[in-house]
N, C-alpha and C positions, 0 to 999 in steps of 0.2 A: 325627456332629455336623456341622452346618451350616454352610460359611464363610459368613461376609457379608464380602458387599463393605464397604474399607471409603470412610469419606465423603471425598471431596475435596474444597475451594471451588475453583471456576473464575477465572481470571485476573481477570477482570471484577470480580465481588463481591470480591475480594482486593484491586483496585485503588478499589472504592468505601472498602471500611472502609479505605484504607490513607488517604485523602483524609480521614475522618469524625476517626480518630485524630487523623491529625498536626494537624487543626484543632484539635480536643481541648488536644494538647499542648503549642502554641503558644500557645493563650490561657489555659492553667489550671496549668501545670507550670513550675515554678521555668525559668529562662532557661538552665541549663546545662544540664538536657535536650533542650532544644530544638537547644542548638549541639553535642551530642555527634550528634545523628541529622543537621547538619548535615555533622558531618564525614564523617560519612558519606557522606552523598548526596555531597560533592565527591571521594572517591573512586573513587565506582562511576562519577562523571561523567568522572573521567581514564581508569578503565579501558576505558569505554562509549568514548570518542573514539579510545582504542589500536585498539579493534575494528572500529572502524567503517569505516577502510580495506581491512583482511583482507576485510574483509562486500563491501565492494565489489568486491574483487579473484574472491570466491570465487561470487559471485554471476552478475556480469553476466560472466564468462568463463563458466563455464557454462550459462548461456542464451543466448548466442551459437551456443559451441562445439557445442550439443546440435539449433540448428538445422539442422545438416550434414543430419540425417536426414529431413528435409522437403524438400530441396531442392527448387527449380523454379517454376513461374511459380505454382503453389495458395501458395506459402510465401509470395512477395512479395505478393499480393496479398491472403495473410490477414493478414501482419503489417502491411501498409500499411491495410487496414480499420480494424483493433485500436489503430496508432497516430494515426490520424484521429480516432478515435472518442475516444479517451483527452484530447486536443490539446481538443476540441470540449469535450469534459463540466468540464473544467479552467478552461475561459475561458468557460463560461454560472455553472461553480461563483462565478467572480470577480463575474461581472455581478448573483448574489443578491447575495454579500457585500457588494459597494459598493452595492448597492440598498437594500437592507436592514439590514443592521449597524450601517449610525450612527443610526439610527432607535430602538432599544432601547441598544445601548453610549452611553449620553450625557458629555456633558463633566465630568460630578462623577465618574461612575467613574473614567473613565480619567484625573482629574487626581489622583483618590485612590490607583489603581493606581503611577500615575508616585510619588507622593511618597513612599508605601510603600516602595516600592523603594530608596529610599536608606535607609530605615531594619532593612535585611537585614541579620543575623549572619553572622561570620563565621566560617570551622570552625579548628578548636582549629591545627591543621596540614593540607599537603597533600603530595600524593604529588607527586612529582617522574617522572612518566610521560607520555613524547611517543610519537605515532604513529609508527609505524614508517618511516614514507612519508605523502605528502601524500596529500589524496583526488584531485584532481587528477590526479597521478601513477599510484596506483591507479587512477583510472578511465582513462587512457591505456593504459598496462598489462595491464590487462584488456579493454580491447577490442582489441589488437594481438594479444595471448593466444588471446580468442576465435577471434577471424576465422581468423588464420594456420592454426589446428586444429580450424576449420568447414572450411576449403579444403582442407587434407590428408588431413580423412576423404573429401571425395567422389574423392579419388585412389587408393584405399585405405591410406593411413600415417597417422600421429598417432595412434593408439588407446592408444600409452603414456603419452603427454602428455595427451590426454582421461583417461584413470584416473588419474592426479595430480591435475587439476581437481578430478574427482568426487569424491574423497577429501578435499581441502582440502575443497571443499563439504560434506560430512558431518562435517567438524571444526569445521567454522565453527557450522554449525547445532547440530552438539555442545554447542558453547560458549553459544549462545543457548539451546539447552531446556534447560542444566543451571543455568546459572549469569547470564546475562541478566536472561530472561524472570523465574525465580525470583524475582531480586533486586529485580526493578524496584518492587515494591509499596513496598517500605522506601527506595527510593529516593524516588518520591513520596513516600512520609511524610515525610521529612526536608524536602523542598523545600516540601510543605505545610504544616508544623508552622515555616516558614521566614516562609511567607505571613502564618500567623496571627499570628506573633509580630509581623510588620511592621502587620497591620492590614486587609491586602487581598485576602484571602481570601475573604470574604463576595458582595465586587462581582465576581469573576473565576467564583465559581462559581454566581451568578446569570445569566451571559453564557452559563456551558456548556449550560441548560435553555434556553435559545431556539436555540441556533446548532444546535443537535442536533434540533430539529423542522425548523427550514431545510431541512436537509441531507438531512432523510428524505425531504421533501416531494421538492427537488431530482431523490432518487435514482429514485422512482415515476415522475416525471413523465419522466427522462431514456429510463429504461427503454421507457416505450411509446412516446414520440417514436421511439427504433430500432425499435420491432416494428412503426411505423406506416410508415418507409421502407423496411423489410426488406419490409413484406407488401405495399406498395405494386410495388416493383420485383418483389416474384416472383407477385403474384398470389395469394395467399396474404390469409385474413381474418383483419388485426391482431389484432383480439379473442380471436378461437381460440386463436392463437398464444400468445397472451401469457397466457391461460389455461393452455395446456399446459405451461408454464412454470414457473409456480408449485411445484410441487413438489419441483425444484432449486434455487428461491429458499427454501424452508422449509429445507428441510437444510445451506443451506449457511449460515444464521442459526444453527444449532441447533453445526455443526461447526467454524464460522467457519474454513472452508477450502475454496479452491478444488480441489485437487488430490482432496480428500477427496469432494468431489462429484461429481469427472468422470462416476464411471459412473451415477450418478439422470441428471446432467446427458443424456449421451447419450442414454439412452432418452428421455428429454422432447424431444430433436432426432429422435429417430425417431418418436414420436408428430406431432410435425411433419409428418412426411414427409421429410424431408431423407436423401438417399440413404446408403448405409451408405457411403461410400468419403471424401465430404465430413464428415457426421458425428463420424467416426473419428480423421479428420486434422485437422478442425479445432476440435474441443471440447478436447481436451488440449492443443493448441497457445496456443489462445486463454485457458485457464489460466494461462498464463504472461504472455503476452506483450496482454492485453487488460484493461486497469485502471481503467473510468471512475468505478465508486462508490470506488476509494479517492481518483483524482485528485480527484472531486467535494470528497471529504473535509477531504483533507491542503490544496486549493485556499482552502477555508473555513477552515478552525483558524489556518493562517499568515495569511490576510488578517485576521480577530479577533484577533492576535498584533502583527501589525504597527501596528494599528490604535489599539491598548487602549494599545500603547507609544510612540506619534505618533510612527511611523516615517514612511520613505515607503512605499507602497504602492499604485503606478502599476501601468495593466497590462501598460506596460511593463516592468515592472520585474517582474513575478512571470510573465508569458508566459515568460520564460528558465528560471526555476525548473519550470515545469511542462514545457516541452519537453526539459530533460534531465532532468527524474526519470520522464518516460514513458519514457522508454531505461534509466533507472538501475535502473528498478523490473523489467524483465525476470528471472522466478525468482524474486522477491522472495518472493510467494506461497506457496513451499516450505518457509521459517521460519515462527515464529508472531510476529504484528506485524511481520512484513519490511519491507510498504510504507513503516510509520512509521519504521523503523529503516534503511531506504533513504533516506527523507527527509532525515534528519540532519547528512548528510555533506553537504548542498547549500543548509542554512540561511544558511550567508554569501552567497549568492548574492542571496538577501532584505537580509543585514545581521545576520541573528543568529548566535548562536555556536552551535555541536550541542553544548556539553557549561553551558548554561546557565537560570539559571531557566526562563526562556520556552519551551527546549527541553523543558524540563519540563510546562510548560502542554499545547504541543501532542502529546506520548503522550499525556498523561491522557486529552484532546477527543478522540483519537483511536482508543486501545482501544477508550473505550466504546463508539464507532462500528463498530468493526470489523468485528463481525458482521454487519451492515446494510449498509455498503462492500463486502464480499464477496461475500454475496448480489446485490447489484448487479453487480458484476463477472461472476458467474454467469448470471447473466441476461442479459445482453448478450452474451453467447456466442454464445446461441440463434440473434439476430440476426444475428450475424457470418457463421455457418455459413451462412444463407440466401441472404445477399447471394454469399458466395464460391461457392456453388453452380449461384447466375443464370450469374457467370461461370464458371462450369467448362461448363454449358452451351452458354452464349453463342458461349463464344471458345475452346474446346477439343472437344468434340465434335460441334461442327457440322461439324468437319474430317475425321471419322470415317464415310468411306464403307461401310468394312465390319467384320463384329466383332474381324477383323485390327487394324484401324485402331484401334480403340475402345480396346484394349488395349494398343497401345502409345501411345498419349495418355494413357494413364492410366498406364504408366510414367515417363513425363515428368515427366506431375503430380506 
């Protein structure tokens, strides 16, 4: 007898129909179902905020701490690439958004969104659940963590304390693939069936159909602007490149994971040309630690966030947000939806809460991007690898008189 597999829905289609419903059940379903899936959602929103400092703690201590193994001047000058690039794609993401978004969000939406909003239900009861620790604190915390046992691995100690990380890490992540990510669709539902009941539902997810072509558009064009100064600086014919590319962009749409890609990704940097030594060290590095389609992203969703709720929204004022969530998001990529659930913990920094409607808005904008955001981030790898290559050339083996030399420059590196 045959097994078949059997059928799964993927996050995505789980989070549409969970949108389709709660609209459903917000406009057509007695009012006290709508406030029991409320109280829900304000549940999962106290447990989701309990979490969300651990995520911090377990995260960016660990992609810190994991850079010990990179050490040396390839490490700082690929992470310094990756976090320029991340910085740059974040602040051209702002310069669509203010270009573009108030041009389609017009003032009857957003004065219809606003008024909605005071007419939201409230849930039956709530949990009585505080974070353990501020994120602030957590994010302190953890990079003191980090670093202290990045240093003590290149001395040879800490490797105990590195295996408590990585263990918290794989609890953390536990906790997201078991019971998070699961839950999140019903969490949506509740907050959308929350929407419809208020009335503004309709205009909010006629905003998600433009801001989501933006952003794709964004992510294409961001993409070959880098394989246009990578191939520029190395010599190298953009086009080629950016063709050979492709293929780790398909996969990692289809996987909606960076880490999952690493090995397509690499061989498309060795179809490059890109030497095995750069390659190697810098595609699974640059997984972690290089994020410009999610910054593209999450830069566009909270500018349409702030926007729709006439907040302020200066680039003053979101430049902070994007420079420490290019640091926050480090390993983010390791969870599923990490970047968005990286974000969260840094929404006050804009003026919003992480455990509130709005919070709600931007996952929604944002899974369904995901896949598209990560493929971009894969893609810009490519890039990275090329540029850190110029300089391993440049500025490390031109110091190499002989194959002595050659090799311990490359121990260095």
């Amino acid at each position: 007898m045959t097994n078949k597999k059997a059928f799964t829905l993927g996050l995505i289609p789980k989070l549409i129909l969970a949108i389709i419903l709660g609209t459903v059940v917000g406009l057509y379903c007695p009012e006290v179902v709508t406030k029991i899936a409320v109280t829900f959602s304000g549940i999962f929103g106290k447990f989701l905020n309990f979490i969300i400092p651990l995520m911090i703690i377990a995260f960016v201590a660990k992609g810190i701490a994991d850079l010990s193994e990179g050490a040396g001047k390839l490490l700082l000058v690929t992470v310094g690439i990756a976090y320029t690039s991340t910085l740059i794609a974040g602040s051209l993401s702002y310069g669509m958004a203010h270009s573009l978004f108030p041009r389609f969000i017009s003032a009857d939406m957003v004065e219809k969104i606003q008024q909605a909003s005071e007419k939201t239900l409230e849930p039956f009861f709530e949990l009585p659940l505080n974070p353990a620790i501020e994120v602030t604190g957590a994010l302190v915390l953890a990079f003191i963590v980090g670093l202290c046992v990045s240093i003590m691995r290149t001395k040879g100690r800490g490797e105990t304390f590195y295996g408590i990380i990585n263990e918290f890490n794989e609890m953390i992540n536990m906790v997201l693939a078991k019971a998070i990510i699961p839950l999140l669709p019903f969490f949506i539902f509740g907050n959308f069936a929350n929407m419809a009941y208020s009335g503004s539902v309709f205009a909010i997810l006629s905003i998600f159909i433009r801001i989501f072509g933006c952003i794709l558009v964004l992510h294409i064009i961001y993409i070959f602007a880098m394989f246009m100064v990578a191939g520029t600086v190395t010599g190298r014919n953009p086009a080629k490149t950016f063709v050979k590319m492709l293929p780790a962009y398909f996969t990692a749409v289809g996987t909606q994971s960076s880490a999952a890609t690493i090995p397509v990704n690499v061989d498309c940097n060795r179809q490059m040309g890109v030497i095995r030594q750069i390659r190697e060290f810098v595609i699974p590095l640059a997984a972690t630690v290089h994020l410009p389609g999610s910054m593209i992203t999450l830069t566009s969703c909270v500018y349409t966030l702030l926007f729709m709720y006439d907040m302020p929204h200066s680039y003053g004022l979101i430049i902070k947000f994007i420079a420490i969530l290019g640091i926050a998001m480090v390993a983010a990529p390791g969870a599923p939806g990490g970047a968005v659930m990286s974000a969260l913990p840094f929404l006050p920094v804009v003026g919003v809460a992480s455990d509130s409607p709005m919070a709600t808005i931007l996952i929604s904008l944002y899974l369904t991007q995901d896949s598209f955001g990560t493929a971009a981030n894969v893609a810009g790898d490519n890039a990275v690898s090329m540029l850190v290559e110029r300089f391993y050339f440049k500025h490390i083996l031109k110091r190499a008189k002989t194959k002595e030399d050659e090799i311990e420059a490359m121990q260095e590196a």
